[in-house]
matplotlib code that plots the C-alpha trace (Angstrom):
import matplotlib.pyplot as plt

x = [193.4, 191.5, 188.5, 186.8, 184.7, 180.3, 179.1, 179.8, 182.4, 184.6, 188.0, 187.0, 183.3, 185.2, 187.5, 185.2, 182.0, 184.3, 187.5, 186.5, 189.4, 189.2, 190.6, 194.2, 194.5, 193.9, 197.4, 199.1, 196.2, 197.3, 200.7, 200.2, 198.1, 199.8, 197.6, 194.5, 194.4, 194.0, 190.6, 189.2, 186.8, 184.3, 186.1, 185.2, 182.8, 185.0, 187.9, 190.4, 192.3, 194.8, 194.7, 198.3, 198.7, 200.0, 202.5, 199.9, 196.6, 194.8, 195.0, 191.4, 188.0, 186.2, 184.1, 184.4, 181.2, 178.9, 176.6, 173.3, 172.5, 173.5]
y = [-58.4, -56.1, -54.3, -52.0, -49.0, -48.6, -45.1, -42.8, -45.2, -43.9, -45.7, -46.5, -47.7, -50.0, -51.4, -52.2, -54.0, -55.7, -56.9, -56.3, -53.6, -50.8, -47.4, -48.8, -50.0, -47.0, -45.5, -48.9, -49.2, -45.6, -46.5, -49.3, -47.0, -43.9, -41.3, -42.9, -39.9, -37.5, -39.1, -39.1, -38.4, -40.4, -42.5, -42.7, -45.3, -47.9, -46.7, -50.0, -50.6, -52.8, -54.2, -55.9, -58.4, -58.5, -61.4, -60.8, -61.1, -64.4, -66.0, -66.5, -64.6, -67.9, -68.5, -72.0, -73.9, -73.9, -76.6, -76.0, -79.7, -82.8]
z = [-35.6, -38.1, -37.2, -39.3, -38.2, -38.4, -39.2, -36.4, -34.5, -32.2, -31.5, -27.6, -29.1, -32.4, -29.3, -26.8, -29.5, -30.9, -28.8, -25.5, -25.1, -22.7, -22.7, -20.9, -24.9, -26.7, -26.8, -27.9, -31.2, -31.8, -32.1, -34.1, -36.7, -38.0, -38.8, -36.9, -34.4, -37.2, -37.8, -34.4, -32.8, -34.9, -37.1, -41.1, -42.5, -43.0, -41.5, -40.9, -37.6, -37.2, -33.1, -32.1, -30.3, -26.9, -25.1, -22.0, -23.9, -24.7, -27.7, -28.3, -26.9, -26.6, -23.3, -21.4, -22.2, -19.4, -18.8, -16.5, -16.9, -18.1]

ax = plt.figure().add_subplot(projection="3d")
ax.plot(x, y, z, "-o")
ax.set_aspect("equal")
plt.show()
């Protein structure tokens, strides 16, 4: 996955909005980005970072449909 950072993003923020990551995921999206730490804390305008996938994460972020009546 590819996300690309707002004005005044900072990696735990860019993570979080937009694939639900918490902190336990920083250090592997550091790894996968050489050079990424030397831009923190608030990332550039544009800055991309590249999130890799994990055996134990799910392939998609979509929600079971709920239905409050039929």
């Amino acid at each position: 996955m590819r996300l690309v950072a707002l004005q005044g993003d900072m990696l735990d923020q860019l993570l979080a909005r937009e694939a639900g990551l918490g902190p336990a995921d920083l250090a592997r999206v550091r790894d996968a980005n050489p050079g990424l730490a030397a831009l923190e804390p608030s990332l550039p305008l544009g800055t991309a970072v590249i999130v890799p996938a994990t055996a134990d994460a799910p392939a998609s972020t979509t929600l079971p449909l709920i239905q409050l009546w039929s």
